[in-house]
Backbone as a ProteinNet text record, in pm:
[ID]
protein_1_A
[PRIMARY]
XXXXXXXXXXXXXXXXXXXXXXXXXXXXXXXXXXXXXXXXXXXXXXXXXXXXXXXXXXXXXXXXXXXXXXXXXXXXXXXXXXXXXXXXXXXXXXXXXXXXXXXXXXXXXXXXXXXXXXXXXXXXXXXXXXXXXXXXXXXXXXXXXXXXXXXXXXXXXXXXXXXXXXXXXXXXXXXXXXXXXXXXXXXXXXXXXXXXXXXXXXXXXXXXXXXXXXXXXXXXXXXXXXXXXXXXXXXXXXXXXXXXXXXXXXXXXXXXXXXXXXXXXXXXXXXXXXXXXXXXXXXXXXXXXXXXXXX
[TERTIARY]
-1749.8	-1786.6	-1660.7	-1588.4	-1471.3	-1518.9	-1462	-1432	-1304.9	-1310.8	-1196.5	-1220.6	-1078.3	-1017.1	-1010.7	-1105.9	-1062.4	-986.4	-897.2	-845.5	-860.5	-885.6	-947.8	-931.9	-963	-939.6	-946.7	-995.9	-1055.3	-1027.4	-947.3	-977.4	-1057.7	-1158.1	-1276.2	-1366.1	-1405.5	-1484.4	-1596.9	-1579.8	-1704.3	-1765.7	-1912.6	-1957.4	-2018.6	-2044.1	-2106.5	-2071.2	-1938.6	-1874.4	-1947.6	-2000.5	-2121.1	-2190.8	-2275.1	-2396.4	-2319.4	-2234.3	-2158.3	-2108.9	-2039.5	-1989.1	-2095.6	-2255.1	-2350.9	-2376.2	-2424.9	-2472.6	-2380	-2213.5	-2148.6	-2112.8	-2165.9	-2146.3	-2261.5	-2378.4	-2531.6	-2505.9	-2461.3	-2458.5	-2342.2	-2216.1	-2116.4	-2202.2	-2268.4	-2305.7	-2416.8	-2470.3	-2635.1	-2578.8	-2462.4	-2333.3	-2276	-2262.8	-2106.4	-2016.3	-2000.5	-1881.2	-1735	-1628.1	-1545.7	-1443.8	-1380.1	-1280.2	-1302.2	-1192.7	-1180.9	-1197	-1273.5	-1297.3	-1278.5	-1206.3	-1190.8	-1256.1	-1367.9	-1422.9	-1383.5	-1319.4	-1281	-1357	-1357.1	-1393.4	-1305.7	-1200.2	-1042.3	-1106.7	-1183.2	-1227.2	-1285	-1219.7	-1247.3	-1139.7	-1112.9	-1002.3	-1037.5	-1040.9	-1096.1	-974.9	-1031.9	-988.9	-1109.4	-1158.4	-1275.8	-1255.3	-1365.2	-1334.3	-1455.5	-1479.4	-1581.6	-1662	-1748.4	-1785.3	-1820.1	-1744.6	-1719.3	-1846	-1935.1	-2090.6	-2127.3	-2136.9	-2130.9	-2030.6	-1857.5	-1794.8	-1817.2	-1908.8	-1924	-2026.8	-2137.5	-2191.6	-2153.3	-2057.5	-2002	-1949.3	-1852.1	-1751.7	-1908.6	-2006.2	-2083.1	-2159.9	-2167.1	-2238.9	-2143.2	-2005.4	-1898	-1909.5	-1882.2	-1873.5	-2003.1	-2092.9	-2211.2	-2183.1	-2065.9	-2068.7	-1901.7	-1863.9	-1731.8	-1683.9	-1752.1	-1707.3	-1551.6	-1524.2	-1356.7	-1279.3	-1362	-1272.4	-1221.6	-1102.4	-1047.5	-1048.4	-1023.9	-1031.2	-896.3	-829.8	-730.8	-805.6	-786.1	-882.3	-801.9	-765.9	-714.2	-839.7	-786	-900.2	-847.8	-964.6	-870.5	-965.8	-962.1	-1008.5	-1123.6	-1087	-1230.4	-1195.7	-1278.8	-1281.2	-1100.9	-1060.1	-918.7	-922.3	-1056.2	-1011.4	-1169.5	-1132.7	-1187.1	-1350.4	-1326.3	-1469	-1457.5	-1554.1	-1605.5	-1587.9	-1497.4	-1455.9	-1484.9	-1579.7	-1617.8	-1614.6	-1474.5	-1467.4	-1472.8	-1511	-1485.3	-1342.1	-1247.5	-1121.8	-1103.3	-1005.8	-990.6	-932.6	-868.3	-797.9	-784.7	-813.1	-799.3	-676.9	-521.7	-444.8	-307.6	-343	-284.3	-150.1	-137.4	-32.5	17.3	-94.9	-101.5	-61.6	-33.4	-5.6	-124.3	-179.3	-258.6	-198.9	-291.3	-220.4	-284.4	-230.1	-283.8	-406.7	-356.6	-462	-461.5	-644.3	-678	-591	-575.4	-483.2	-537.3	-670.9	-734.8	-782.1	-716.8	-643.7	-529.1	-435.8	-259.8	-203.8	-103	-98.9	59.4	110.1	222.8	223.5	285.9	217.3	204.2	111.1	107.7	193.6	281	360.5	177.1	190.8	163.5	272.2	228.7	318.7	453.8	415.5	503.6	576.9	551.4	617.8	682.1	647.3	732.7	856.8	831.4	950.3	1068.7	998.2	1128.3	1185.3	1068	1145.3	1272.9	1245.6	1324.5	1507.3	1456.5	1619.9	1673.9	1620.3	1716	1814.5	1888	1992.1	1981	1886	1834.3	1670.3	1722	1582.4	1623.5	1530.5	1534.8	1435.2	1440.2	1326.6	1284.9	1202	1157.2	1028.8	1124.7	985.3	894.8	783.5	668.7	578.3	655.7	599	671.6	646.8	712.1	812.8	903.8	1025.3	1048.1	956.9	902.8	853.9	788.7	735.7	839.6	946.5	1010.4	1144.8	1146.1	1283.3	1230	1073.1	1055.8	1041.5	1040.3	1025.8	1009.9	1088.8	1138.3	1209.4	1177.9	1292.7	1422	1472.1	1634.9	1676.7	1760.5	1822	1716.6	1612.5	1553.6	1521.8	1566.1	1561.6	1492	1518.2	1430.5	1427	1360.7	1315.8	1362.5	1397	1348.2	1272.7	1163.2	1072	934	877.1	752.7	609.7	609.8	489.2	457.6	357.6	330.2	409.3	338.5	365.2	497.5	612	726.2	799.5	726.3	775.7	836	716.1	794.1	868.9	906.2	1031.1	1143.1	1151.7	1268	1290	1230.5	1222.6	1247.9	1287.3	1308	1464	1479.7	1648.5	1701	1684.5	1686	1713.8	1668.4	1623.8	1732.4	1866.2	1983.2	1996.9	1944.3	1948.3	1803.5	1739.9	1607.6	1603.5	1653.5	1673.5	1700.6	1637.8	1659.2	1670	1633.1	1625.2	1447	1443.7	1292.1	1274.4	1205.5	1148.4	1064.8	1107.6	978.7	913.9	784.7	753.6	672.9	655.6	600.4	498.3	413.8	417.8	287.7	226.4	180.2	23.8	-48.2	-166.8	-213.7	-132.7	-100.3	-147.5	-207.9	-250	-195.8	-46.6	49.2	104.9	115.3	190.8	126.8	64.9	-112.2	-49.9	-76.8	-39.5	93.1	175.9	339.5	338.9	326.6	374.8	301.7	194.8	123.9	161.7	225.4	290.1	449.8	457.3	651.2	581.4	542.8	498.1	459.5	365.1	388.3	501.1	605.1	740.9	798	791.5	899.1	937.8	971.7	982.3	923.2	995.1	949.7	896.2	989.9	926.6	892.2	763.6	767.2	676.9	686.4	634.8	549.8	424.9	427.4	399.5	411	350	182.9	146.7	-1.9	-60.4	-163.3	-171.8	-72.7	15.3	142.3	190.8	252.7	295.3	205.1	99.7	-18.6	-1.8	-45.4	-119.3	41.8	144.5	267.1	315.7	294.7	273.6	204.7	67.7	-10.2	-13.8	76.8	65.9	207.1	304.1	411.8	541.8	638.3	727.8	749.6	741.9	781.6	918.9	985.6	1074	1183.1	1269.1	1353.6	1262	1156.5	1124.6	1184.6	1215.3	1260.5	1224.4	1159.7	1073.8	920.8	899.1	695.1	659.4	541.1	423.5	346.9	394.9	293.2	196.5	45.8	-86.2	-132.4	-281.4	-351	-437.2	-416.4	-544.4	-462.8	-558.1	-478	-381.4	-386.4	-288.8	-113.9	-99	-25.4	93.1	156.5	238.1	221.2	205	207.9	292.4	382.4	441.1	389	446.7	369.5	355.3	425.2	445.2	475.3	428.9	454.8	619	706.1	873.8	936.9	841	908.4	918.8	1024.3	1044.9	1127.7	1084.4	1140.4	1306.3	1292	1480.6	1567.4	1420.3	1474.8	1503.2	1524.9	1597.6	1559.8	1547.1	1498.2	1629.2	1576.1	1731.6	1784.6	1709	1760.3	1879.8	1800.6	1881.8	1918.3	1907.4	1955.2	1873.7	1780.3	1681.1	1592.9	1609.9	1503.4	1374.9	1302.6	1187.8	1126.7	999.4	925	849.5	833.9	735.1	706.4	665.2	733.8	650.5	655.2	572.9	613.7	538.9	535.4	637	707.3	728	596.1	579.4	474.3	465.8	572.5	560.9	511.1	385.4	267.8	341.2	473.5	486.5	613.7	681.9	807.5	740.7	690.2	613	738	786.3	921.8	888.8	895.5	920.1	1039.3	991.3	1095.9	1065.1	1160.8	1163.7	1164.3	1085.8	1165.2	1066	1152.6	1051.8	990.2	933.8	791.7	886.8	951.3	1039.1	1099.2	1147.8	1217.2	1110	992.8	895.9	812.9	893.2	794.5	866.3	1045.1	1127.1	1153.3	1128	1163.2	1003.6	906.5	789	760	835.4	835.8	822.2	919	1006.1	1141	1151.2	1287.7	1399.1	1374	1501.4	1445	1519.7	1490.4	1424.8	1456.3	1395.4	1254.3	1205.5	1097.9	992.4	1067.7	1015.3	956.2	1023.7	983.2	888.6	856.9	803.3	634.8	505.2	437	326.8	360.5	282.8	262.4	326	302.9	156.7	107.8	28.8	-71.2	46.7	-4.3	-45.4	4.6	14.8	-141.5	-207.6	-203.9	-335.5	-490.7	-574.5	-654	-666.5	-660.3	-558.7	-428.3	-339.1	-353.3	-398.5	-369	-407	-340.3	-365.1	-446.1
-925.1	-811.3	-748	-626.8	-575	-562	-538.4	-518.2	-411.9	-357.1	-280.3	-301.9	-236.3	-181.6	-67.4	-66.4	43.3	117.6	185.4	205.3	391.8	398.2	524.3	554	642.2	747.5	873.2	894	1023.1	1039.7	1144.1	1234.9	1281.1	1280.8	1360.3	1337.3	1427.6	1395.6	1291.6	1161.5	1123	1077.9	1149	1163.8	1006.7	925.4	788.6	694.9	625.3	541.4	383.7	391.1	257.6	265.9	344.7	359.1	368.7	422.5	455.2	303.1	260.5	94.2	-0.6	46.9	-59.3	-99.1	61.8	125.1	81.9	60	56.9	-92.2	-162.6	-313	-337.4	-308.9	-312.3	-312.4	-176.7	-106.8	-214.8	-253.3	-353	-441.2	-485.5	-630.5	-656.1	-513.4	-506.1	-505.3	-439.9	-420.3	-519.8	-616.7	-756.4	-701.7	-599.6	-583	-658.2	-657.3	-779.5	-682.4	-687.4	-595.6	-562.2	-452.4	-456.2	-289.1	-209.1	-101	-89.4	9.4	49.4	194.4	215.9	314.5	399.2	496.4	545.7	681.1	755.3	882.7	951	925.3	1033.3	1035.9	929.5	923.5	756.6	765.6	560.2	570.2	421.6	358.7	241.6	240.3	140.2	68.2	-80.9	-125.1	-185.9	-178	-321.7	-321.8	-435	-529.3	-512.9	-520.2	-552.6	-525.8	-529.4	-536.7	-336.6	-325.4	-196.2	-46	-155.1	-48.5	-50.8	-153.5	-156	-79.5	-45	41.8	197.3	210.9	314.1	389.3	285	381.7	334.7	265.8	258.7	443.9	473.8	570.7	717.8	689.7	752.8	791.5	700.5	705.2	763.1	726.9	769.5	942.2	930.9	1095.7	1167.9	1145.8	1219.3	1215.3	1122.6	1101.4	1210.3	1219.2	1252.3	1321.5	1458.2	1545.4	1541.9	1525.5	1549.8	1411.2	1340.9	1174.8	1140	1113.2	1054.3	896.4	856.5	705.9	675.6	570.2	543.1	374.4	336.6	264.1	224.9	81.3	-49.8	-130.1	-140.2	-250.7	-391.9	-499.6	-611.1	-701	-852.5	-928	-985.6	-966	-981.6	-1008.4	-1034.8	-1033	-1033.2	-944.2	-907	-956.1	-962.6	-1011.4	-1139	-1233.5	-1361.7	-1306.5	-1192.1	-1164	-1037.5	-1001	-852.7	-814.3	-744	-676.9	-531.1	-487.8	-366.9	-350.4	-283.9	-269.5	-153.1	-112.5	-12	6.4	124.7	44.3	265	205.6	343	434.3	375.3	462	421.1	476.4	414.7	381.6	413.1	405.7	376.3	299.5	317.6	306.4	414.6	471.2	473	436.1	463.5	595.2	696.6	824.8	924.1	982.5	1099.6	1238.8	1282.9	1399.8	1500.5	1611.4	1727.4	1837.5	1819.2	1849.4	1738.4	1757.5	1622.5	1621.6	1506	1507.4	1603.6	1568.8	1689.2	1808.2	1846.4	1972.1	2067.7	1967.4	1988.8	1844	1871.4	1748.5	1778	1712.8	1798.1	1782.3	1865.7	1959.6	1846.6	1822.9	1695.1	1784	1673.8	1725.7	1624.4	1650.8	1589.2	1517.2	1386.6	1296.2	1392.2	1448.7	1574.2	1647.5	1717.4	1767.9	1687.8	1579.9	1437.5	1415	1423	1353.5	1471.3	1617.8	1705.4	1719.8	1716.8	1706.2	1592.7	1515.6	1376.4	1403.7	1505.6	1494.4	1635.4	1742.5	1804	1747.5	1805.1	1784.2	1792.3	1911.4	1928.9	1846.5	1764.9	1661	1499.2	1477.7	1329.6	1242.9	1156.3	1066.5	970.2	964.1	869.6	761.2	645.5	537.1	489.6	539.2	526.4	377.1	290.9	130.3	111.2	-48.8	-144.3	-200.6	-279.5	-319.8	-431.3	-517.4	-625.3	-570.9	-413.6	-389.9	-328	-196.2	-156.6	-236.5	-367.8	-414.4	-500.7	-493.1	-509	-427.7	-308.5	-160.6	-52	77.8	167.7	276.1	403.4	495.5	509.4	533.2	518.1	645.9	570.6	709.4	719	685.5	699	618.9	656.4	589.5	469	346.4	244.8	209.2	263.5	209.3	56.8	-31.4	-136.2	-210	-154.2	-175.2	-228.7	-303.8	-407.8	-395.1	-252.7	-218.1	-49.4	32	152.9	218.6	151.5	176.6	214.6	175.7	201	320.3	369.8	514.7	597.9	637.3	754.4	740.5	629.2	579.7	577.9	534.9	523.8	670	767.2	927.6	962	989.3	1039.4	980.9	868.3	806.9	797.1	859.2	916.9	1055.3	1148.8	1295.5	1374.3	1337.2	1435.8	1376.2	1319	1257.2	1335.6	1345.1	1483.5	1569	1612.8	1750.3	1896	1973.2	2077.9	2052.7	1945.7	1911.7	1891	1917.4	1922.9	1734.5	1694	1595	1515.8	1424.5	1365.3	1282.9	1227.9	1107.4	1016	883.2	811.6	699.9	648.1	537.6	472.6	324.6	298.4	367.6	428.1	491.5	634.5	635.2	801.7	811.3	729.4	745.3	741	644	622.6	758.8	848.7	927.8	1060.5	1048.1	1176.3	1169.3	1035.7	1094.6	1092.7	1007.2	999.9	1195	1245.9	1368.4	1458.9	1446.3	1524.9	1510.7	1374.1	1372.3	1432.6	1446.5	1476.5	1652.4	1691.6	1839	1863.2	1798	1822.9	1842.5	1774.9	1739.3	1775.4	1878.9	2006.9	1978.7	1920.3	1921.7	2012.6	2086.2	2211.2	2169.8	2161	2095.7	1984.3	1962.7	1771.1	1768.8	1714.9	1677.8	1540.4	1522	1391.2	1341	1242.7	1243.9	1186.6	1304.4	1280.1	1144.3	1074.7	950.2	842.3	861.5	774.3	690.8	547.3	560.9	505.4	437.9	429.8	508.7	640.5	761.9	801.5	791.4	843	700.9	623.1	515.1	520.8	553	634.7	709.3	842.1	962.3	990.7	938.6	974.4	833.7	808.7	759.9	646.2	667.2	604.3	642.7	789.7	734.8	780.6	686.2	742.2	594.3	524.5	385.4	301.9	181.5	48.7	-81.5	-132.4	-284.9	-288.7	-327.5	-354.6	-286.8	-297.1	-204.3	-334.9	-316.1	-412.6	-360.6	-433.2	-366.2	-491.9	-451	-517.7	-638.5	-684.8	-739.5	-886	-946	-1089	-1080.2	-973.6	-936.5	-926.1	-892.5	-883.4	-743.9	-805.8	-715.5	-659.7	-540.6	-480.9	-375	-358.6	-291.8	-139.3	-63.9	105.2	121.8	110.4	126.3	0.6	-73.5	-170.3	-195.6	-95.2	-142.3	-191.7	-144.7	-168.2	-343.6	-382	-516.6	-561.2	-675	-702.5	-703.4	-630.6	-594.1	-720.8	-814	-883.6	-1067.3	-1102.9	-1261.8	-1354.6	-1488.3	-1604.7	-1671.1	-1666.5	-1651	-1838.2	-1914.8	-2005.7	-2097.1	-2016.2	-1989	-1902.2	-1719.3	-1664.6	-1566.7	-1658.2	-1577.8	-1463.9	-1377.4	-1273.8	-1298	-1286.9	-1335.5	-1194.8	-1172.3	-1120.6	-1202.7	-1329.1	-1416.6	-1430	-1362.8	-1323.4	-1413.5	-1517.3	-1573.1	-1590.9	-1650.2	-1722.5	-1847.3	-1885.5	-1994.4	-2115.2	-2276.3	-2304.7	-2334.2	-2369.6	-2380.5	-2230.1	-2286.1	-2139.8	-2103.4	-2188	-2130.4	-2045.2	-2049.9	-1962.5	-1835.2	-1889.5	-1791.8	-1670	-1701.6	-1613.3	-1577.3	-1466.1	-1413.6	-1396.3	-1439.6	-1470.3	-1456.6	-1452.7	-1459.3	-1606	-1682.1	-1821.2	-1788.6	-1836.2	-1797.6	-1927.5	-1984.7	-2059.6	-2185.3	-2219.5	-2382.3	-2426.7	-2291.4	-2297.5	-2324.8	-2319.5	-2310.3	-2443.1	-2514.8	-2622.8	-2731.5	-2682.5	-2808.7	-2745.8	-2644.7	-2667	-2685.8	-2712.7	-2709.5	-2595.3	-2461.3	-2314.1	-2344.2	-2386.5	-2391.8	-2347.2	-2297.7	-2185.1	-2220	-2405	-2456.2	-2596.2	-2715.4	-2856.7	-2854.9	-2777.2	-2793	-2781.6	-2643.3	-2613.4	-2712.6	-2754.3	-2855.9	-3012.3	-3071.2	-3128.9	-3098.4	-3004	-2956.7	-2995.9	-3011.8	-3067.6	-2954.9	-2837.7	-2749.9	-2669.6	-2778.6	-2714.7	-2687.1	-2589.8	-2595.1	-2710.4	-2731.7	-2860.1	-2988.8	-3013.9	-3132.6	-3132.2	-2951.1	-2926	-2873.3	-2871.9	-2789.8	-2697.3	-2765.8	-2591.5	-2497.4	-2501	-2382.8	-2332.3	-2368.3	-2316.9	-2180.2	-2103	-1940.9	-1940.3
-1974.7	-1890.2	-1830.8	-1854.9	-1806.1	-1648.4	-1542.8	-1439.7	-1415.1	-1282.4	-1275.2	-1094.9	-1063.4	-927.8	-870.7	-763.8	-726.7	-584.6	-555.6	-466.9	-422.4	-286.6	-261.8	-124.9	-83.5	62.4	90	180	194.3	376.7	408.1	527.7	618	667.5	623.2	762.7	851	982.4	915.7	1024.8	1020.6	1157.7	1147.1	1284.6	1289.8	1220.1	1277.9	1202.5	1211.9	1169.4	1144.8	1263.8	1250	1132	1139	1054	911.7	894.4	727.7	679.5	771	756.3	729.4	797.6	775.6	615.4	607.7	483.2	358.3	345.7	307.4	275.3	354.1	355.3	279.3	267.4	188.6	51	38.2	-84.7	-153.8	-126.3	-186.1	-192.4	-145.2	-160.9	-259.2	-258.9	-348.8	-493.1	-516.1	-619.9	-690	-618.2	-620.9	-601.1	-557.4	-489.6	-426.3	-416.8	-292.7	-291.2	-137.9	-104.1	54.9	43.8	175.7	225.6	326.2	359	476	533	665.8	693.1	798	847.8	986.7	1001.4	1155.7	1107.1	1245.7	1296.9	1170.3	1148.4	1063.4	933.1	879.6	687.8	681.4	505.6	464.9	392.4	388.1	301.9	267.7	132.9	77.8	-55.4	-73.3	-228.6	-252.8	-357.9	-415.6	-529.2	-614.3	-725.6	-777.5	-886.3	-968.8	-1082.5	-1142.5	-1262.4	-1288.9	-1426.6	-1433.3	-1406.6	-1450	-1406.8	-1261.2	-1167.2	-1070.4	-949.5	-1032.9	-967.4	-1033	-1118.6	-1155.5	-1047.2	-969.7	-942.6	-732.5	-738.3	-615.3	-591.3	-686.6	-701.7	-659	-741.4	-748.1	-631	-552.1	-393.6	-328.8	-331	-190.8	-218	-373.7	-374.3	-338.9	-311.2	-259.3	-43.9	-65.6	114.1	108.6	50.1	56.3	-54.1	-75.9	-165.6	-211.4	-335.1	-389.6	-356.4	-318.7	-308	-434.2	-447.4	-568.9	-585.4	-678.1	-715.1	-796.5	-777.2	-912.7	-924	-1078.1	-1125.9	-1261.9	-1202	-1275.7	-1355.1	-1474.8	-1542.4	-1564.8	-1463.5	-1497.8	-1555.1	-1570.8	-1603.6	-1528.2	-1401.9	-1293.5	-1159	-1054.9	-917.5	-862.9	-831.2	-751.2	-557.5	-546.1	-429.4	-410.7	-284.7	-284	-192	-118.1	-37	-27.1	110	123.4	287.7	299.7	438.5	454.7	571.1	597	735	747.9	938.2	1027.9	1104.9	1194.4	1233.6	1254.9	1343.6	1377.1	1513.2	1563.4	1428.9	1344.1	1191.8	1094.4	956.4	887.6	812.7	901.4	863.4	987.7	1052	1162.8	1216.1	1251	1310.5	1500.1	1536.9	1692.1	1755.5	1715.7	1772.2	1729.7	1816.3	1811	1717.6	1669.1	1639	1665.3	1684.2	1732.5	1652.8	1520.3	1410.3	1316.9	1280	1200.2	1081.1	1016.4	909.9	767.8	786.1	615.8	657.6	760.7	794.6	793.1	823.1	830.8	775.9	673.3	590.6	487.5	453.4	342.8	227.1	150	67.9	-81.1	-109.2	-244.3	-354.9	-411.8	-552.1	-641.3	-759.8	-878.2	-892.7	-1044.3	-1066.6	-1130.2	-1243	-1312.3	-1204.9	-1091.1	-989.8	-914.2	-918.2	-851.6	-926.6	-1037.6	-1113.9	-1157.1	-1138.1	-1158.7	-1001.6	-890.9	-775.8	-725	-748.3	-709.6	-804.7	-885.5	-984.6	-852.9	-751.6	-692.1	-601.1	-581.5	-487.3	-295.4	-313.6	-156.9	-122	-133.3	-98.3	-35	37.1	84.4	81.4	-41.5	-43.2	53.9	103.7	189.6	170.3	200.1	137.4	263.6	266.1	385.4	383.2	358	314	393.1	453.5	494.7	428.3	460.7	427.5	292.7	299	186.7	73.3	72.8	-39.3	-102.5	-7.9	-69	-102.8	-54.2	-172.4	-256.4	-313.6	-468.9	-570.8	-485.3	-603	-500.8	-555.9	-472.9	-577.3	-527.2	-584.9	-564.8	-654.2	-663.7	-591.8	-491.9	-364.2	-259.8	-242.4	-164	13.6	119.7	239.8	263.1	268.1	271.1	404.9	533	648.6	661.4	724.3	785.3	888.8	824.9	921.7	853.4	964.1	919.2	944.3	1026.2	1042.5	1034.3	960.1	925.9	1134.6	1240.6	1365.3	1375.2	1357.7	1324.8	1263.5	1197.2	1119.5	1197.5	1342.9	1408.6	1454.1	1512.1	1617.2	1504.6	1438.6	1324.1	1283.7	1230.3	1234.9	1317.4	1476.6	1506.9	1553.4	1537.7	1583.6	1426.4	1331.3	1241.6	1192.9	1296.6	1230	1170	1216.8	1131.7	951	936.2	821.7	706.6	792.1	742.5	787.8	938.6	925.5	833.6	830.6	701	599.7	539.9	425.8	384.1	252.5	186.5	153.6	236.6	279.7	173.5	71.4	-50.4	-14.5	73.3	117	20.8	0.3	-115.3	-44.5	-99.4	-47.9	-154.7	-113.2	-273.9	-305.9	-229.5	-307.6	-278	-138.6	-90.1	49.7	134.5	273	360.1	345.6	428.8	428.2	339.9	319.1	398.8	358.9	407.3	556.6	606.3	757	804.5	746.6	787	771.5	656.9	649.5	766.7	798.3	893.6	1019.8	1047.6	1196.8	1183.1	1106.6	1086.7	1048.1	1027.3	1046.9	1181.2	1257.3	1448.6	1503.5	1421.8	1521.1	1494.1	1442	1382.2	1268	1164.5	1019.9	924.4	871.6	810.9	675.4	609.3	437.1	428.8	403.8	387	283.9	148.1	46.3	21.7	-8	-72.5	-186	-279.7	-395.1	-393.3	-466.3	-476.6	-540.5	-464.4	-552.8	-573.6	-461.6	-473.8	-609.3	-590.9	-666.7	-812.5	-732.5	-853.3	-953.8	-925	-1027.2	-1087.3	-983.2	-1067.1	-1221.3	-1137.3	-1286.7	-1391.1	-1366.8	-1504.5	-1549.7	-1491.2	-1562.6	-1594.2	-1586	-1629	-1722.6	-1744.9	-1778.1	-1643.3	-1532.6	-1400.9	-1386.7	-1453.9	-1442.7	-1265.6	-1236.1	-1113.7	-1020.6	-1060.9	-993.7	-1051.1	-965	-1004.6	-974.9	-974.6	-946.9	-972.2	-881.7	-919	-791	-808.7	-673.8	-639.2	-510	-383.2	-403	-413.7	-392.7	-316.6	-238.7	-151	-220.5	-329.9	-346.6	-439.4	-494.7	-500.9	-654.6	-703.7	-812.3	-721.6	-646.9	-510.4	-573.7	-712.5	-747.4	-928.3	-899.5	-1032.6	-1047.4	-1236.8	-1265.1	-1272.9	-1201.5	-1245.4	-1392	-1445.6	-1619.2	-1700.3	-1785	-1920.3	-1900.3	-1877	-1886.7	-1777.3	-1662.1	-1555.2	-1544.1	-1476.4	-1460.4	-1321.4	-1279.2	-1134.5	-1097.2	-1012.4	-962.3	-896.6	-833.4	-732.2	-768.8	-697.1	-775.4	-651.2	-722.7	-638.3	-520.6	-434.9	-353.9	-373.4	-418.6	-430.7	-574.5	-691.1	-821	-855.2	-797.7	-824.6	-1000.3	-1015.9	-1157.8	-1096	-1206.4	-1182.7	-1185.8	-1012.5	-986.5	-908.2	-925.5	-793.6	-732.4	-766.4	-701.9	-534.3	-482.8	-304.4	-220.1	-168.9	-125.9	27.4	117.6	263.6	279.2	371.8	445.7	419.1	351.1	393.1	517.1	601.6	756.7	824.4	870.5	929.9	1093.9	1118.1	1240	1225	1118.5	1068.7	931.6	873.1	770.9	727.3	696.9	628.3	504.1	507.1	372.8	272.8	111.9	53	-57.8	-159.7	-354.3	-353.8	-428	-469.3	-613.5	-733.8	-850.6	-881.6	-965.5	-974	-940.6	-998.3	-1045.9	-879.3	-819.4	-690.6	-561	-609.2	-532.2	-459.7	-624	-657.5	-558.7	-595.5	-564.2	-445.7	-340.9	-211	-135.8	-225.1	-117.1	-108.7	-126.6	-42.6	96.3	79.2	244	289	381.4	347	385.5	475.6	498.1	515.4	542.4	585.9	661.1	754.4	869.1	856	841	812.2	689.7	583.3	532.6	617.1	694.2	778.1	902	899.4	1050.3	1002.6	1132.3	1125.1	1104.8	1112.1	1054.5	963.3	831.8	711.8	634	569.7	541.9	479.6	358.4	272.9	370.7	537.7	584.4	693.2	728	819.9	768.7	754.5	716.6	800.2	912.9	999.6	1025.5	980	942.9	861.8	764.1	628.9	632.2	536.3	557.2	423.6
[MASK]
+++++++++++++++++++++++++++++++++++++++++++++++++++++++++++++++++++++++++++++++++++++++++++++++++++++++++++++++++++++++++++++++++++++++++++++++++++++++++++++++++++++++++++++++++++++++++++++++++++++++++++++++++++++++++++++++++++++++++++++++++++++++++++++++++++++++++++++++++++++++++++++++++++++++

């Protein structure tokens, strides 16, 4: 039985967030559905999993709730994630800053993948990667600003102790399915930023519809696939910090009270425990030692 993925979002007033989330939790479940959906007043944002007729007529319901919702849609082998999450939350993308006009109102201006890829070769442009810091040093555009930073919350503060660096310049923002981007660009248009671009469908849809080319590593996604190549050639940039082999294998600290993030590739994993120092190997709250920690 094929199965597929789907990942989606939409803008879009919604006057009763409750009631859509109820309805929405029903309908996944009446489905087999598994995944995860977020409902606010601003739209939905969703990923789910499952058997390919069943997301056929998932896709089929939202668009009767949400005229022009797009979908990008991975075919895999089966269930991508372990359950079924359907939440209310003040956004479905959160940012913590208000904005003055709703975002699928005032928003910047989507390139296509094709308009992405002749944009990114000008000279008067500044790419900007609208991910967190972990995703973008496993794959990222070449030349493009890599934030260091660990939470979407972070953007504006970094933009604006930032701004001579985007100032007057035509602004490319990216990020991996396009929502981060939707609103990063809509708040940097409040705050005076004149040109701000994003790629439509981030970098998903730019992986399927084009060469990939001007990316380099794999794409963080939400679901238990964790990292996938945009394109068949693409291959991991990054290396196991303990041998030094080309790994993306990115895993946790098993000590749940340090939880560090790190490359160790499979072999390195095995022989440190995935533990990121002695110390932490010894400590009493390792997962393996510890079963109410365990993540």
């Amino acid at each position: 039985m094929p199965y597929r993925v789907l990942l989606y979002y939409q803008f879009a007033e919604v006057p009763a967030p409750k009631a859509l989330a109820d309805a929405q939790l029903l309908q996944c479940q009446e489905l087999g559905l598994r995944g995860r959906i977020i409902i606010a007043s601003e739209g939905i944002n969703g990923t789910v999993s499952g058997p390919a007729a069943a997301c056929q007529s998932h896709m089929e319901a939202l668009g009767a709730v949400f005229p022009g919702i797009e979908f990008k849609i991975d075919e895999v082998e089966g269930h991508t994630f372990k359950g079924l999450s359907v939440k209310v939350r003040d956004e479905i993308i959160t940012m913590g800053i208000p904005l003055g006009t709703p975002v699928h109102q005032k928003t910047g201006r989507h390139l296509s993948p094709e308009e992405w890829r002749e944009a990114i070769q000008q000279d008067d442009v500044v790419l900007l990667d609208g991910r967190n810091d972990y995703e973008s040093e496993l794959g990222h555009f070449e030349g493009a600003l890599l934030p260091p930073l660990e939470s979407f919350r972070d953007f504006p503060a970094w933009i604006l102790a930032h701004r001579e660096q985007l100032e007057g310049k035509r602004i490319l923002t990216y990020c991996t399915g396009g929502i981060r981007c939707e609103k990063l660009s809509a708040w940097m248009l409040q705050e005076g930023f004149e040109e701000v671009y994003q790629l439509d469908g981030g970098i998903v849809r730019y992986g399927k519809e084009t060469d990939g080319a001007g990316f380099v590593g794999m794409n963080v996604v939400f679901d238990d696939r964790v990292l996938v190549p945009p394109t068949p050639a693409h291959e991991p940039i990054t290396h196991c910090r303990e041998c030094g082999a080309k790994s993306a294998n990115y895993v946790n600290c098993a000590n749940v009270l340090c939880n560090r993030r790190m490359i160790l590739c499979p072999g390195c994993e095995e022989f440190t425990s995935r533990c990121c120092s002695d110390e932490c190997r010894n400590a009493p709250s390792l997962r393996e030692k510890n079963a109410k920690l365990r993540a």
